[in-house]
MARMAR-400907 format. One line per field, with one value per residue: x, y, z of N, C-alpha, C in turn; chain. Coordinates in pm, whole numbers, plus 50000, padded with zeros to 5 digits. Example, Ala and Ser with C-alpha at 12.3 -4.5 7.8 and 13.67 -1.06 7.14 Angstrom:
n.x = (51319:51285)
n.y = (49431:49775)
n.z = (50780:50708)
ca.x = (51230:51367)
ca.y = (49550:49894)
ca.z = (50780:50714)
c.x = (51320:51290)
c.y = (49670:50003)
c.z = (50780:50787)
ch = (A:A)
***
This chain:
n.x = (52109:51832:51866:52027:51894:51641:51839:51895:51645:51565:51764:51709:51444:51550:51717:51522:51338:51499:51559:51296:51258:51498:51402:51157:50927:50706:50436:50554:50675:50725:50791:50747:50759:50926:51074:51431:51618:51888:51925:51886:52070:52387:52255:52214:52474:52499:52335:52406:52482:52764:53025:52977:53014:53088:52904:52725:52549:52490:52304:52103:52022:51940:51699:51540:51438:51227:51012:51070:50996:50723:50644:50738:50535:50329:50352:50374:50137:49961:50040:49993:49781:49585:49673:49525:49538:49280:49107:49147:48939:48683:48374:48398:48598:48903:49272:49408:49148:48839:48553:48275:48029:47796:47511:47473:47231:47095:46954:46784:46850:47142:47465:47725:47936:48235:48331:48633:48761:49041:49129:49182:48983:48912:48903:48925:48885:48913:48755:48781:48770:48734:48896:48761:48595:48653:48622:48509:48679:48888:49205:49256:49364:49664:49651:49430:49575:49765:49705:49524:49730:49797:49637:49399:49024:48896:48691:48516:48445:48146:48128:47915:47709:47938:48068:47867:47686:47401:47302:47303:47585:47557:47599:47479:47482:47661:47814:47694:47708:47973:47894:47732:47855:48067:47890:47792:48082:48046:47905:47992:48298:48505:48706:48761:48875:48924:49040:49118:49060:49206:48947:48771:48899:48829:48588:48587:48734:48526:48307:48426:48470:48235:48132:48172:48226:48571:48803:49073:49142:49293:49428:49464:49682:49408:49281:49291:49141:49021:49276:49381:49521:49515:49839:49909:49760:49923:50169:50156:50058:50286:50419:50317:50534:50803:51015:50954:50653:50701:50712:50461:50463:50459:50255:50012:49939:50064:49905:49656:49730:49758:49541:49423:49552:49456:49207:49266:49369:49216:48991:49075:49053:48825:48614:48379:48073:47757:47605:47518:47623:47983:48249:48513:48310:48231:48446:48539:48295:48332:48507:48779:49024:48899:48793:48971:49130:48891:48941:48963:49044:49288:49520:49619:49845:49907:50106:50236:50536:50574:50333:50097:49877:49693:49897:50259:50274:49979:49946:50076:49927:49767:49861:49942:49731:49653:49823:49813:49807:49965:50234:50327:50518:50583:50856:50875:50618:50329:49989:49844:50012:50038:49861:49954:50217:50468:50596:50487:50213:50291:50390:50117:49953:50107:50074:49790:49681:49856:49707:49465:49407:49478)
n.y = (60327:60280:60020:60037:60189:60011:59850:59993:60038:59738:59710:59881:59773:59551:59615:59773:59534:59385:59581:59598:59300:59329:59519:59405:59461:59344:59398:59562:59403:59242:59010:58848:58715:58481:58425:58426:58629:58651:58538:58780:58915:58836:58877:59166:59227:59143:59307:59555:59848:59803:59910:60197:60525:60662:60865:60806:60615:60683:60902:60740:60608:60754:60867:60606:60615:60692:60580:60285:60273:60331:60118:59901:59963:59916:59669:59540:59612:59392:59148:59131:59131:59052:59116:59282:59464:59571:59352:59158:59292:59249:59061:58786:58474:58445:58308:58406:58572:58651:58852:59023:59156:59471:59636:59823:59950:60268:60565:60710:60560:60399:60266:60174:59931:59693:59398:59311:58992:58789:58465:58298:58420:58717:58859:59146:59432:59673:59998:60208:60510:60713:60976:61250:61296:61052:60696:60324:60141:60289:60303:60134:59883:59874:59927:59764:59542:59518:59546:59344:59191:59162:59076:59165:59254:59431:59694:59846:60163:60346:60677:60949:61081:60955:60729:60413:60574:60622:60845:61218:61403:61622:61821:61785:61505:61380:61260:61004:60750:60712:60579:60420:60228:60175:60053:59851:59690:59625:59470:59226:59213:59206:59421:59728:59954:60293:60389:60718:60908:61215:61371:61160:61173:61365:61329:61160:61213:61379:61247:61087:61227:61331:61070:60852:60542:60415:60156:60253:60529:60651:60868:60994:61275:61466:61765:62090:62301:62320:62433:62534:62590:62611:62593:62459:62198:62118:62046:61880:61659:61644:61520:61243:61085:61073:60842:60608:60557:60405:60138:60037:59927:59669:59551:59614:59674:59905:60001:59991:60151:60411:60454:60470:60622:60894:60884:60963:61202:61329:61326:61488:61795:61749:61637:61375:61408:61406:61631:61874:62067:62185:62026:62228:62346:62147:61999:62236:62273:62034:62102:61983:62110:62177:61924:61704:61795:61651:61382:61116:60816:60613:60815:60873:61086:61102:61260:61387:61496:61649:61734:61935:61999:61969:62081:62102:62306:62328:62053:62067:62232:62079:61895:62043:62101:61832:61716:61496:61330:61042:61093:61129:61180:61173:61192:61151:61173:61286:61454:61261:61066:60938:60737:60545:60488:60234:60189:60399:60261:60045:60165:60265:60045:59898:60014:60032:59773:59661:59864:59857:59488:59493)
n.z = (51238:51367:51403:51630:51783:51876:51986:52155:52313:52361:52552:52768:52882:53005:53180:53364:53445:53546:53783:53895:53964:54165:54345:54441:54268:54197:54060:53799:53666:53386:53291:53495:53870:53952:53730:53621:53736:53721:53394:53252:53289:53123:52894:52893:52839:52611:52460:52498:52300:52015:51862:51762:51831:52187:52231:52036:52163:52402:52328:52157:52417:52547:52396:52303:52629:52697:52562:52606:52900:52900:52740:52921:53125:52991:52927:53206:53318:53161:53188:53430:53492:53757:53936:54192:54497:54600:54597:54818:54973:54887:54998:55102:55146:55215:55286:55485:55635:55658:55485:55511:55404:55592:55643:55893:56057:56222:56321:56141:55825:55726:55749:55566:55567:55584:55721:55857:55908:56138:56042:56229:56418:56659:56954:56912:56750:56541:56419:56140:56027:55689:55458:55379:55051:55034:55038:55172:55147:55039:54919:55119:55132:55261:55552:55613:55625:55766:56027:56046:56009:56313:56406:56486:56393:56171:56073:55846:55750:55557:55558:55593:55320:55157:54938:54971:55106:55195:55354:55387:55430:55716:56007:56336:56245:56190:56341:56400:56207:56322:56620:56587:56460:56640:56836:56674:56659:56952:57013:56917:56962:57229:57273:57200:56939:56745:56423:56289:55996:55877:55772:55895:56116:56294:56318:56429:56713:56856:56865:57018:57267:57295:57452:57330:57386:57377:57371:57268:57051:56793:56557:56233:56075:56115:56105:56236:56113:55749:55551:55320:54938:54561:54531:54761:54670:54470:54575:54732:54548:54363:54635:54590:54434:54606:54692:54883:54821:54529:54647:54642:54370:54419:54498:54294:53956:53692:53586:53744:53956:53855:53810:54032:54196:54041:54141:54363:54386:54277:54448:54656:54478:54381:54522:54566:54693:54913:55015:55235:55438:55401:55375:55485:55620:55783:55935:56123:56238:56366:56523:56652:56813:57054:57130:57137:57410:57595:57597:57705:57678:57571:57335:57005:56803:56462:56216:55898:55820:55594:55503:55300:55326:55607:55787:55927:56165:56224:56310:56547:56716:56744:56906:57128:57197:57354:57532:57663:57493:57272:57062:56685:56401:56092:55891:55583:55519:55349:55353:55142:55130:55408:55451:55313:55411:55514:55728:55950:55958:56036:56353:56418:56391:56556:56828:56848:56892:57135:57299:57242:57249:57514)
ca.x = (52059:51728:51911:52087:51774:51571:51870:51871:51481:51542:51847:51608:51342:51600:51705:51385:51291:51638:51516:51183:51321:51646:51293:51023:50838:50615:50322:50601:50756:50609:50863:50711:50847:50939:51163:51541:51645:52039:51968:51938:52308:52419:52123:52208:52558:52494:52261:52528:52581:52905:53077:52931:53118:53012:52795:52600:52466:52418:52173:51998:51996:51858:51560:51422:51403:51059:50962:51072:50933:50588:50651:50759:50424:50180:50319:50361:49955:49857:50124:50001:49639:49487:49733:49465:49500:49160:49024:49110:48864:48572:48314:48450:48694:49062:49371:49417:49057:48693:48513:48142:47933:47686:47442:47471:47127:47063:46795:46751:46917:47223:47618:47742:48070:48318:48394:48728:48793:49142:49066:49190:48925:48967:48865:48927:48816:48972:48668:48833:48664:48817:48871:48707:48617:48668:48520:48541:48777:48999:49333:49274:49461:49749:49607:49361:49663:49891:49571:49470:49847:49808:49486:49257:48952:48841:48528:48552:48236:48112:48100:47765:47773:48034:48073:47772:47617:47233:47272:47391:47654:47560:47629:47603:47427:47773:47852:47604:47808:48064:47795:47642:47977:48102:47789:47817:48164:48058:47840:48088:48417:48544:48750:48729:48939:48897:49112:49018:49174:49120:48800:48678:48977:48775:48478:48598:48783:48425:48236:48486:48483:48111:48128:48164:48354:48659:48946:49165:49184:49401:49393:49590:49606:49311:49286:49182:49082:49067:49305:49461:49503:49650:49968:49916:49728:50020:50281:50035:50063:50463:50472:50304:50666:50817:51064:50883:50536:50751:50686:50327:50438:50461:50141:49981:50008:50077:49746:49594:49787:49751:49375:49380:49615:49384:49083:49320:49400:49004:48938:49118:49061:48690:48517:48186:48021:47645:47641:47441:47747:48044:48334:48552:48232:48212:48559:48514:48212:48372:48618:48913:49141:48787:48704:49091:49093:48792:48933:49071:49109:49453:49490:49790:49794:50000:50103:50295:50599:50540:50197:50059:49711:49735:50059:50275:50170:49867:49965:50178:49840:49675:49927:49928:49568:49606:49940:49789:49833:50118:50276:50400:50582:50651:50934:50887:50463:50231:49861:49817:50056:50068:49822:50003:50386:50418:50622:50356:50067:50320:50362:49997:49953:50138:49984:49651:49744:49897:49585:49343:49404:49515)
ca.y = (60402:60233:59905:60102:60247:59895:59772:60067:59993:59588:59749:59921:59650:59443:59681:59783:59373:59378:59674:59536:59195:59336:59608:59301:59539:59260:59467:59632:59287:59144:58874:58757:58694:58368:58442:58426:58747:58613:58549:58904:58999:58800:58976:59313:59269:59141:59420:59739:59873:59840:59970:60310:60599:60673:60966:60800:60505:60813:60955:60608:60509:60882:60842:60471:60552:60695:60440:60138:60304:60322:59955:59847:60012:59843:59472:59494:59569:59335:59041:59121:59246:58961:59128:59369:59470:59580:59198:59116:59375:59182:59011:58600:58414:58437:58189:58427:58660:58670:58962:59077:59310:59485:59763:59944:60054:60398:60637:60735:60514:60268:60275:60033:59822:59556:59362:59170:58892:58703:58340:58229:58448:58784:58976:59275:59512:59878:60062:60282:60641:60767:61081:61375:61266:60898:60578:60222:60041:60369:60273:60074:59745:59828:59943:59660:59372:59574:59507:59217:59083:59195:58998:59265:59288:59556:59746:59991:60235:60457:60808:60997:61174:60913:60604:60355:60582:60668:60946:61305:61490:61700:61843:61704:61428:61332:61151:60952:60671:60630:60566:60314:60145:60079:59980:59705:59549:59589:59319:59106:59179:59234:59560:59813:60061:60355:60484:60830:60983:61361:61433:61096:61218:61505:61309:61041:61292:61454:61102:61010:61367:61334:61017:60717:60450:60332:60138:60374:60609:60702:60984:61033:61362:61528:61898:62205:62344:62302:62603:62499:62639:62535:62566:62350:62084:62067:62000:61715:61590:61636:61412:61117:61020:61011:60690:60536:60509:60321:59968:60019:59826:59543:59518:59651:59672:60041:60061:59979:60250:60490:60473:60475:60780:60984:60919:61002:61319:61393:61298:61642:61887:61771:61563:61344:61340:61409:61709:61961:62099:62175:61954:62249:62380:62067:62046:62366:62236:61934:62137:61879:62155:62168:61759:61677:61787:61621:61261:61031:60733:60637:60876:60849:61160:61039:61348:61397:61601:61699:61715:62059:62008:61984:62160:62085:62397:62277:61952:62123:62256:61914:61819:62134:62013:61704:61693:61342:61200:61000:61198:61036:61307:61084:61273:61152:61185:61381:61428:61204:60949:60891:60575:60418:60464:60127:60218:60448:60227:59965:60210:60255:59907:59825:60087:59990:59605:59689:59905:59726:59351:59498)
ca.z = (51353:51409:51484:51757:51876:51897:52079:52327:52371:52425:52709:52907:52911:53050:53285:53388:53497:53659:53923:53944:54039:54278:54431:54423:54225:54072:53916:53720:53567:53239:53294:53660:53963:53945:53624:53725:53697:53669:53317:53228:53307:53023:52790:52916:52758:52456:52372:52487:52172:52016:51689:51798:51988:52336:52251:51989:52242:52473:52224:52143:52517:52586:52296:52368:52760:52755:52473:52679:53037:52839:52713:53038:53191:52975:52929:53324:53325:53101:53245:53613:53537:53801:54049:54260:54641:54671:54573:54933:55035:54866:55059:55044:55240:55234:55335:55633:55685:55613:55453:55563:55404:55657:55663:56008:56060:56246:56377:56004:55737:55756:55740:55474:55645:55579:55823:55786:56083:56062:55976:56357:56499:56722:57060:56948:56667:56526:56328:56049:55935:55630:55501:55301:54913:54995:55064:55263:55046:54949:54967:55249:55178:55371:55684:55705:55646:55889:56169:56029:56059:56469:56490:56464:56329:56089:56047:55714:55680:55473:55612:55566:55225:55079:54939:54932:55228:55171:55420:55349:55522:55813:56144:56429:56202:56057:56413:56399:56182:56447:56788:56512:56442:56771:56926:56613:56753:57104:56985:56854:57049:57389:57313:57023:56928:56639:56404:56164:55945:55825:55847:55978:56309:56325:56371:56587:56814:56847:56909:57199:57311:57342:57516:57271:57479:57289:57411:57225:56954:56682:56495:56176:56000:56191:56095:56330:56020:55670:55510:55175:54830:54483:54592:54857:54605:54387:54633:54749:54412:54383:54696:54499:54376:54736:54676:54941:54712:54456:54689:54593:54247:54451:54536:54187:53836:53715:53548:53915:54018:53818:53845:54189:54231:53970:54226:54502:54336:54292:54592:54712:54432:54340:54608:54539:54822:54864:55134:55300:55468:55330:55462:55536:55748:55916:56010:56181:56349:56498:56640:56704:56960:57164:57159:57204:57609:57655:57556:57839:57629:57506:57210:56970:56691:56399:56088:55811:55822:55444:55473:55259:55368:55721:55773:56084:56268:56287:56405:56666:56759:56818:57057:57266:57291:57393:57601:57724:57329:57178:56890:56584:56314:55994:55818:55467:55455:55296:55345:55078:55135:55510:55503:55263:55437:55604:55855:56012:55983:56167:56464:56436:56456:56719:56944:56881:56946:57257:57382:57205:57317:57652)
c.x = (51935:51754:51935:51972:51711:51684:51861:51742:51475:51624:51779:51536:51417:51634:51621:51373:51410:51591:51370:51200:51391:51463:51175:50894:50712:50532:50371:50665:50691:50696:50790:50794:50909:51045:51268:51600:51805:52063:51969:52043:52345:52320:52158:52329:52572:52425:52315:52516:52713:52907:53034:53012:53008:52868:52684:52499:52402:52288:52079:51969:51847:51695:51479:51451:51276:50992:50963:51041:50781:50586:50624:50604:50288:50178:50309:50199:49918:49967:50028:49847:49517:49560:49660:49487:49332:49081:49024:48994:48710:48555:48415:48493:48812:49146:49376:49285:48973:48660:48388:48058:47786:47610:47428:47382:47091:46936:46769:46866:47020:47351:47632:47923:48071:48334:48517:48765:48891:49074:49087:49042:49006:48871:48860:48937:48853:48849:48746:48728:48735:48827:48816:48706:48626:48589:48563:48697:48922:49106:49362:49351:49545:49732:49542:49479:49712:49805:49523:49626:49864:49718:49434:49219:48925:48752:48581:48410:48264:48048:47915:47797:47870:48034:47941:47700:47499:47206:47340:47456:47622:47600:47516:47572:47591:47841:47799:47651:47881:48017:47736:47739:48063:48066:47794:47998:48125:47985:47857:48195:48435:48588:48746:48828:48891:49050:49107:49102:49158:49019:48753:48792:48867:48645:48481:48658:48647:48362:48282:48477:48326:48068:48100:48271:48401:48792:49098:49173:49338:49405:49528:49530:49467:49307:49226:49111:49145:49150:49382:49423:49510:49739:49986:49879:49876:50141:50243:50052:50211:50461:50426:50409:50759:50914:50961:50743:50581:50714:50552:50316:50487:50357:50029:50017:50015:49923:49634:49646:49772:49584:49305:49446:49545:49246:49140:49351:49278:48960:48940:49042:48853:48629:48379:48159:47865:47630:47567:47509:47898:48168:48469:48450:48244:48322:48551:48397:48230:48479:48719:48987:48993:48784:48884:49131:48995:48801:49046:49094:49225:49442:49645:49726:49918:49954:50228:50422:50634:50391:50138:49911:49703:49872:50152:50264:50092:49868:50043:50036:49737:49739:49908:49786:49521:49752:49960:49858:49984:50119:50412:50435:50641:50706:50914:50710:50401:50117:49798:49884:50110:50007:49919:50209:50359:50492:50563:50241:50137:50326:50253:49951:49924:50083:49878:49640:49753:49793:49503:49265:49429:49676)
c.y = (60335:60104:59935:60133:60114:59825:59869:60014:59887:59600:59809:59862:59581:59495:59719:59650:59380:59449:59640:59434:59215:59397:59480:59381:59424:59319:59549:59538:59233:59027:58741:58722:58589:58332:58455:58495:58736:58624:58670:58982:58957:58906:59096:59338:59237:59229:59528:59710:59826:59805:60097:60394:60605:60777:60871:60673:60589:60868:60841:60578:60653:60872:60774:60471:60551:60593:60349:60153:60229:60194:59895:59828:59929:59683:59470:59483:59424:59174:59029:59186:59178:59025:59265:59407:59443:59453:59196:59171:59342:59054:58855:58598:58358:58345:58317:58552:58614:58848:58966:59170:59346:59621:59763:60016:60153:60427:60642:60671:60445:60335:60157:60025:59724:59540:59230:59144:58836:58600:58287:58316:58618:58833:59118:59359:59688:59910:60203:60403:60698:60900:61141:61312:61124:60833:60491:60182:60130:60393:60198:59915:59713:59877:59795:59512:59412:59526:59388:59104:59069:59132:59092:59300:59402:59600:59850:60036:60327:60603:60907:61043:61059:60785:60550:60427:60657:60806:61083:61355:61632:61717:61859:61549:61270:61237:61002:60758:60581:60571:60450:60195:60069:60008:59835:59604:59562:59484:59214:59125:59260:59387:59618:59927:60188:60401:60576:60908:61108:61397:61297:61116:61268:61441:61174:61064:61322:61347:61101:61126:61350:61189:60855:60675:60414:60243:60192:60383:60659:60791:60992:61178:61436:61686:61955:62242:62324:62416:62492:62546:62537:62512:62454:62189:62021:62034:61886:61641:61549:61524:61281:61037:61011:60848:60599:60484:60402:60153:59913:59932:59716:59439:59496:59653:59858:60089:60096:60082:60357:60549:60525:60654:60900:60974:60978:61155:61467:61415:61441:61740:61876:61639:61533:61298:61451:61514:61823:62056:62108:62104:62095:62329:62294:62033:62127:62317:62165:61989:62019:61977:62113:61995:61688:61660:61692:61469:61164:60877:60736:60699:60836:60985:61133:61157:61285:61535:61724:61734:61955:62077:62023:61967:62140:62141:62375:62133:62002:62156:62192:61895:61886:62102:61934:61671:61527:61232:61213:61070:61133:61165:61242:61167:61291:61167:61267:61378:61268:61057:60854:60742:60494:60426:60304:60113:60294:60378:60078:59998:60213:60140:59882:59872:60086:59843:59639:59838:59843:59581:59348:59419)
c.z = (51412:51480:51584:51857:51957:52008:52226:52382:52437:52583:52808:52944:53025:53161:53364:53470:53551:53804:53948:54035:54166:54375:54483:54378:54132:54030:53829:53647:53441:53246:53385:53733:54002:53832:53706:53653:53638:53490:53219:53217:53188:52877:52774:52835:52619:52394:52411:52360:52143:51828:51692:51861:52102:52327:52140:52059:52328:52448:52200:52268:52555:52468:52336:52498:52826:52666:52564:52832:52991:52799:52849:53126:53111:52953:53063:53363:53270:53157:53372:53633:53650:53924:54105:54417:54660:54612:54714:55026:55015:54962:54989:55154:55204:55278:55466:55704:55605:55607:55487:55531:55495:55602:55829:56029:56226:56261:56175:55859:55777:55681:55666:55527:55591:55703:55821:55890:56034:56088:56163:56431:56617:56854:57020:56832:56634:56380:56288:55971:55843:55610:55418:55141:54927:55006:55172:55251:54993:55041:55061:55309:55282:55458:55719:55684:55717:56044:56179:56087:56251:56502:56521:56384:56258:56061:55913:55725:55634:55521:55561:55456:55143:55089:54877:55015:55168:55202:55335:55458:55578:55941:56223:56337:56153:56194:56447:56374:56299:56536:56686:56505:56536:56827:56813:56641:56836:57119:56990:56934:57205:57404:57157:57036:56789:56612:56287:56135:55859:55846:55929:56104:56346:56400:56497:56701:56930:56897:57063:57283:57397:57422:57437:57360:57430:57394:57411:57080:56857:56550:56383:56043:56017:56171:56200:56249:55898:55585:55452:55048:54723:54481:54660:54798:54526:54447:54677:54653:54401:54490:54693:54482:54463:54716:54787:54877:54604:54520:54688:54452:54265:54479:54392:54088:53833:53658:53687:53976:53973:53824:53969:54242:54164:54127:54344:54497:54354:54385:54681:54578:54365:54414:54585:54671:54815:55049:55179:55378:55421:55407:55565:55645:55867:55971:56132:56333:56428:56602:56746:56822:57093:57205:57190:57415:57659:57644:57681:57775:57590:57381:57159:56845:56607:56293:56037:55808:55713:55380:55422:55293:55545:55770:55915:56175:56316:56361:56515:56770:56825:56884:57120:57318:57357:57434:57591:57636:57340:57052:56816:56488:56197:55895:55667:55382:55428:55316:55312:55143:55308:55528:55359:55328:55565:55725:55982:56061:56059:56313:56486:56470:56580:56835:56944:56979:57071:57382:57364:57267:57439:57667)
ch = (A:A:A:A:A:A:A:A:A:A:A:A:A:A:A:A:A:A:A:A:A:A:A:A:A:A:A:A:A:A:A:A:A:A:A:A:A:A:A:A:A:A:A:A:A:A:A:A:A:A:A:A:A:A:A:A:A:A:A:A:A:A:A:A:A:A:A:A:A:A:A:A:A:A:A:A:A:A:A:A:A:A:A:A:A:A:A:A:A:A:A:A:A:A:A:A:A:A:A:A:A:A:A:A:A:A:A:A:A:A:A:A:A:A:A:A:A:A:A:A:A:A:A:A:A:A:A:A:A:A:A:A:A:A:A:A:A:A:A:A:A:A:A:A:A:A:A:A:A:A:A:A:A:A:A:A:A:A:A:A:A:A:A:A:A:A:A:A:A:A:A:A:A:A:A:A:A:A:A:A:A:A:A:A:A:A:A:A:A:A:A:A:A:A:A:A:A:A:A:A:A:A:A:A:A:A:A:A:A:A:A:A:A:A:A:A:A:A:A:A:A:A:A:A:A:A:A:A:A:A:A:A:A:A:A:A:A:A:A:A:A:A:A:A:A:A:A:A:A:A:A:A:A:A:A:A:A:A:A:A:A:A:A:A:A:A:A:A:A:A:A:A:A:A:A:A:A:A:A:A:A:A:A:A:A:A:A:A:A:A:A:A:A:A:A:A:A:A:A:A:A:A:A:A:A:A:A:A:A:A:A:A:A:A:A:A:A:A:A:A:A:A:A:A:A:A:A:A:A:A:A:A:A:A:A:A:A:A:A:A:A:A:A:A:A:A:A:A:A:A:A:A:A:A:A:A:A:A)
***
């Protein structure tokens, strides 16, 4: 029986690096990607069982599948542990971008920004506000290669209250950031665009509302207000596993991932941020239906059709506000997982690009 077992265990391994390989899941391979997956087929049949009936391979395959998942999961870390996204996000210089760390100084204290330029050089510049609980850098790989691949520049900052930011979060104090951030590309490029997501919508709705000049806006996930429970957290959570998230272990190992999805988790249910206001106050205060009408730039409002945090009602509610805006409705996203669907943050893209660069 134990022989049986050990061989079920070595059959899932092998299987396992088979769907990694066919997926290009590389931060899930301990083999590497460069291994030729062909010779696995042969492997896979010499280790079926046999001399066994059907049910008792059943039973051994059923035993070693969480064993050899959990295998799978920690040689792929420790095979692929040099394989990071957020490296590209460090200050240096890249085969296709440069990184920049600034301080953004303000009437009272300074915005801490990346600034990532592609390596050819650009005109034209999209400054990124994140959202509630986060930071510069969170999660932000594949937005800034999706912009970066369009030839546009990237600004990342650190929201008042969060991150590396000195300041604390208040109202109206909390716009402050953005009017700091633009005026730093208008420096450097010809046209600028924004794009904010949850609470930093809220506040970059509110900016342009009040008369920041953008080229055009993009709003993803923007609440009227914040109204969510537990209920609502744990369906947030449930849509973590979304097949679409799975192409994230292409990018990462699972340890990298798993780390990252625990802060992403936090991020909602216990927020560090350094605050004087409470975020769902200031929500409230920026009043997105109010600062919506008042925006004549090109707007685009991009949700989640799964989204338990801001629910599609309420996105129904941002458009009636803003007739003017483009409306995006991504069937398979959640709160959580809208910046990382990459089909989204390609429409996003492209509609910045194509306002952006003119």
């Amino acid at each position: 029986m134990l022989s049986l077992l050990f061989r079920a265990l070595a059959l899932w391994l092998v299987l396992f690096e088979l769907l990694a390989g066919l997926r290009r899941w590389h931060g899930l391979s301990w083999l590497g990607e460069r291994f030729p997956r062909g010779l696995l087929i042969p492997a896979a049949l010499v280790l079926h069982p046999r001399g066994v009936s059907w049910a008792a391979r059943a039973a051994a395959m059923a035993i070693a599948a969480l064993p050899a998942m959990l295998t799978q999961l920690v040689l792929a870390s420790i095979r692929n542990r040099a394989l990071d996204p957020l490296a590209a996000l460090v200050p240096g210089e890249y085969a296709d971008h440069t990184v920049e760390r600034f301080d953004i100084v303000l009437a009272e204290g300074y915005t801490p920004a990346l600034l990532l330029t592609p390596r050819a050089g650009s005109g034209a510049a999209v400054c990124v506000l994140h959202g509630s609980g986060c930071h510069k850098t969170y999660f932000a790989w594949r937005l800034s290669e999706t912009l970066l691949r369009r030839g546009l520049a990237v600004l990342l900052i650190d929201l008042d209250g969060h991150g590396d930011s000195p300041r604390t979060q208040r109202f109206p104090q909390a716009l402050e950031p953005a009017f700091g951030a633009i005026a730093f590309l208008r420096e450097r490029f010809e046209r600028v665009g924004v794009l904010g997501i949850s609470l930093g919508g809220c506040i970059a709705a509110r900016a342009v509302a009040e008369g920041l000049a953008v080229d055009a806006l993009a709003l993803l996930e923007a609440p009227p207000l914040l109204e969510f429970g537990v209920r609502d957290q744990r369906a947030e959570a449930r849509e973590l596993v979304r097949p679409f998230m799975f192409s994230l272990f292409g990018e990462a190992t699972p340890q990298t991932l798993a780390a990252a999805v625990v802060e992403l988790v936090q991020a909602q249910r216990i927020p560090r941020i350094a605050a004087e206001i409470s975020t769902g106050d200031l929500i409230a205060a920026l009043d997105l239906l109010g600062s919506l009408p008042r925006i004549t730039a090109p707007l685009l409002l991009v949700y989640g059709a799964r989204d338990a945090i801001v629910k599609p009602v309420q996105a129904a509610r941002a458009w009636a506000a803003a007739p003017q805006a483009q409306f995006v409705m991504t069937p398979e996203a959640s709160h959580l997982t809208l910046i990382l669907h990459q089909g989204t943050l390609d429409k996003v893209a492209e509609w910045l690009d194509k306002r952006v660069t003119g």
